[in-house]
N, C-alpha and C positions, 0 to 999 in steps of 0.2 A: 641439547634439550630444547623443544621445540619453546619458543616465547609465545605465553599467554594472551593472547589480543588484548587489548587496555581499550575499555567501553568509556566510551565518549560520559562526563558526567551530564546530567540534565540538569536545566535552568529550572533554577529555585519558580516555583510558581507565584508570578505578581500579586505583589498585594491589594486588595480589594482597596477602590479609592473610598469605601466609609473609613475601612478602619484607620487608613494613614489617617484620614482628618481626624479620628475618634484619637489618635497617638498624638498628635499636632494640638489638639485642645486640651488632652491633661494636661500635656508638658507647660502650657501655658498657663492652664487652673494652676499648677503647682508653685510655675515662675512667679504670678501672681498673687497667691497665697503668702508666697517669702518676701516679696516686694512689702506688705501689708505687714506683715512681722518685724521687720525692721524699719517700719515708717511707724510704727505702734507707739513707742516712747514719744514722738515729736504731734502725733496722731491727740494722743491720752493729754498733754502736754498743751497742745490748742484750745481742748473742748476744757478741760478743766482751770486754765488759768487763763484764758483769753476770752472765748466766745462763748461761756455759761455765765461768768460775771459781767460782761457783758451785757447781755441779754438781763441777766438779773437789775444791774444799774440802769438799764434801760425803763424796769418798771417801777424803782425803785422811785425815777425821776416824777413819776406822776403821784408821788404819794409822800406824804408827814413825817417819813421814816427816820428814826435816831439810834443811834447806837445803842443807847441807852435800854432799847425796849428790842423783841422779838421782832422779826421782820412779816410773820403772822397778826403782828397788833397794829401795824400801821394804817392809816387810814388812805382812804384812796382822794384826792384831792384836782384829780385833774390839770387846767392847764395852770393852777394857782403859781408854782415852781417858777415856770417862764413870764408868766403875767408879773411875778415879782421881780426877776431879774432884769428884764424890757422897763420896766415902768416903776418901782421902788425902791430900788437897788445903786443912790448913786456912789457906793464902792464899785458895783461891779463895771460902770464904764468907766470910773476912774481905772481902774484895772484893765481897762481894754485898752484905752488910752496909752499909759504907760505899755504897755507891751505890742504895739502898733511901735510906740517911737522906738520903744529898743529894738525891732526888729527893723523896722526902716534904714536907723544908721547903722548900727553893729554888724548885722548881717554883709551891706557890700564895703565896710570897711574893712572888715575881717577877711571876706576874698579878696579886696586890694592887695591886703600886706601879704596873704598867703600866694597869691603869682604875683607879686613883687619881688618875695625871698624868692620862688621857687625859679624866677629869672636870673637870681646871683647867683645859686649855688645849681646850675644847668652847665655847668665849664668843669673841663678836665682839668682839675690841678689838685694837687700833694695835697691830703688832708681834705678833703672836700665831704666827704664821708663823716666822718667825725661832725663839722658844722651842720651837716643835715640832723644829725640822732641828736645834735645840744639844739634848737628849732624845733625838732619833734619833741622833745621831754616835754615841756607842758600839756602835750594832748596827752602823753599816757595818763596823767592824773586825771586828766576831764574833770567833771562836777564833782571833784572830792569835797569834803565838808575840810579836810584839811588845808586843799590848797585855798577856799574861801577864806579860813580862820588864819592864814599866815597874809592873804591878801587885806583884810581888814585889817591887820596888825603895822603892815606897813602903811597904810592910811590915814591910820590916827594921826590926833595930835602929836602925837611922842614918838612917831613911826620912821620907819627907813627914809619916805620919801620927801618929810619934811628936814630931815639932818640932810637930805642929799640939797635940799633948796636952800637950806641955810647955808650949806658951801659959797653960795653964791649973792647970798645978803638979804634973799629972799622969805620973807616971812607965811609961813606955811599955816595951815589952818586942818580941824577935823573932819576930812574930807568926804567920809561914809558919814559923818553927822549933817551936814552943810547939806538942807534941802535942794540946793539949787547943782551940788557936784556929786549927791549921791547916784542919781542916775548914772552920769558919765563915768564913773569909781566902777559901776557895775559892767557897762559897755566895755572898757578896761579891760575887765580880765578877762570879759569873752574874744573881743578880738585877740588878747594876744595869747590865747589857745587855737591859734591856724595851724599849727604843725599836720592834721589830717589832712584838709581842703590843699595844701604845702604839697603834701606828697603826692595827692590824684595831680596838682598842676604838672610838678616833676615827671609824672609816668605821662599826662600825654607831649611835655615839650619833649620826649624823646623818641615822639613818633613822626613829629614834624619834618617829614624832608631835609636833609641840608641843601638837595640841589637846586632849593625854590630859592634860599638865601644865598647863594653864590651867583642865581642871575639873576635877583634884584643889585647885588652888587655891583657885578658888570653893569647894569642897564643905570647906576649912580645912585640908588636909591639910599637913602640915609637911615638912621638906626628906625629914627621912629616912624617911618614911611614901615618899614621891614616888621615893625612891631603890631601896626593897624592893617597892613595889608596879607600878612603873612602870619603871623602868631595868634591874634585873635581868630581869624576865620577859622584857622584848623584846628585852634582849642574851645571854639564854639560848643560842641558835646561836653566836654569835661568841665567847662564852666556854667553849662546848664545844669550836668551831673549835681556839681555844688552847690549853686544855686536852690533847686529841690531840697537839697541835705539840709544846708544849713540854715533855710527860711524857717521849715520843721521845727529845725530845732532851735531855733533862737523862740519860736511861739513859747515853746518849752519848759524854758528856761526858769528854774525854779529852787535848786542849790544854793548857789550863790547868793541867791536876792534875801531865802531864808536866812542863811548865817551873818550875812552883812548887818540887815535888819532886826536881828534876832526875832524872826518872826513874824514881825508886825509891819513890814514893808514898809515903817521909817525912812528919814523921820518925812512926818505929814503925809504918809501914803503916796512919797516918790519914788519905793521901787515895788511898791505894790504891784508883782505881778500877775497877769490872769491865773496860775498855776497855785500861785501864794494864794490868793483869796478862795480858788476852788479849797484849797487846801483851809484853810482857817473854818469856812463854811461848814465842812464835813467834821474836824474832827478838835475845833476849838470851839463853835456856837454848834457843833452836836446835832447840826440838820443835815443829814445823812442825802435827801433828799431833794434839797438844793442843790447842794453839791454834785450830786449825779446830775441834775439838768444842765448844771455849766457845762459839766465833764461833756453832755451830749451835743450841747450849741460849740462846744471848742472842737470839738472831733467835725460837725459837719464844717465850719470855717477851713479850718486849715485842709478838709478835703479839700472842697470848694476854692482852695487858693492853690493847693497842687497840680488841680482839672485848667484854671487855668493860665497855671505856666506853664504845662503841657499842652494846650491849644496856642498858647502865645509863641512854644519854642519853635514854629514851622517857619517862622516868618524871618527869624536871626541863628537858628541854631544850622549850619552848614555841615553835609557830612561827604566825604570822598565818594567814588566813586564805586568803590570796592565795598565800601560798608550798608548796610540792609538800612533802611531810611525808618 
């Protein structure tokens, strides 16, 4: 039986370059469409608890506004809000003051002790693991009102840390009451919440070369040659990293100083800080409007101190040669 010839098949005819593109821009309207769908929660999320109150505290700033009344019946009052805080106001640089010094000390104390630890438990040995997560347990709590209220407790007269000085003959005192120790009671517990700033040091010492420390050792160099010429430089990023972090939030800082003080940033307005007085302002003397104007001179400061330790990092912050500057 003779075989039927088999006819070549013909090539599909090219598709016209609109339509590929007309194909190429749904699939993207669509990709795009879904991007938006799932950015929606985080989307609705901005606008409604960030940058509508926001903007709303922004006007509030220029205006008499109190809880107490509609934000329709507030009176418009201009630059009165700042003119009082600049020039009437001597809580509120009392409050500057104190949260200037707590930031000044606390803050590089607290990265001392956190790459201090994070330099002893950088070694392979048995159990090391274990001493990093007991270190870390006080940052999971962070700003609890509990761990405030059990820190105040060992403070007192009658507290943990005066029976630990009485071991030693030492006569203890009320140490959150004592104008002159309530500040440093407060420094206290924020530095020894390093376990965070602990753990970024931990991740970058274990980026650090070994083979930079084995020829400073050939070449005699001693620990702390190896520690300023070698450890600092390459952890230069991650202590800028911190640095940033924890200036922020040491401005911040406002848990503590409340429960300590119950409030009143006691005794004598020594832990009176910026955050406590914004806070007293708005929702203890019920000048809603005040209080948004701090809230707006705190937001541009601590920008304005962010811009520049970011203009100041080019000068000391060193980065490898692999990593985008």
């Amino acid at each position: 039986m003779a075989q039927m010839p088999v006819r070549p098949t013909e090539p599909a005819p090219p598709v016209p370059a609109a339509h590929r593109r007309g194909r190429v821009a749904r699939r993207r309207r669509r990709e795009d469409i879904a991007g938006y769908v799932f950015l929606s929660p985080w989307l609705l999320g901005l606008l409604g608890i960030t940058a509508i109150p926001m903007l709303i505290s922004l006007y509030l700033s220029f205006t008499d506004y109190s809880p107490l009344i509609p934000v329709t019946e507030s009176n418009w009052i201009g630059l009165d809000n700042y003119r009082r805080m600049f020039t009437a106001d001597p809580q509120y640089w009392h409050a500057v003051r104190v949260t200037v010094t707590f930031a000044l000390i606390a803050v590089p104390l607290k990265l001392a002790a956190a790459l201090g630890v994070a330099l002893l438990l950088n070694k392979a040995m048995r159990g090391i693991s274990a001493f990093r997560g007991l270190f870390y347990l006080p940052s999971l709590l962070g700003g609890s009102v509990a761990l405030a209220i059990v820190w105040r407790s060992m403070f007192n007269g009658d507290g943990a840390f005066n029976s630990f000085l009485s071991i030693f003959g030492i006569e203890g005192k009320a140490w959150v009451n004592d104008p002159t120790w309530a500040l440093p009671t407060l420094m206290l517990l924020a530095i020894w919440q390093f376990g965070a700033p602990m753990v970024i040091f931990l991740a970058g010492l274990k980026q650090v070369p070994i083979e930079l420390y084995e020829a400073a050792s050939v070449d005699g160099a001693s620990a702390w040659r190896k520690f300023a010429h070698i450890t600092l430089p390459m952890l230069s990023p991650v202590i800028f990293f911190n640095l940033v972090l924890e200036t922020i939030h040491g401005f911040q800082g406002f848990t503590s100083a409340f429960v300590l003080s119950n409030g009143t940033g006691g005794p004598v307005d020594t832990t009176l800080m910026y955050t406590l007085r914004l806070y007293n302002a708005g929702f203890v003397e019920l000048n809603m409007g005040y209080a948004s104007a701090m809230a707006w001179v705190f937001l541009l400061v601590v920008g304005t101190i962010t811009v520049v330790l970011f203009s100041t990092g080019r000068f000391w912050v060193h980065y490898s040669d692999s990593e985008e500057r």
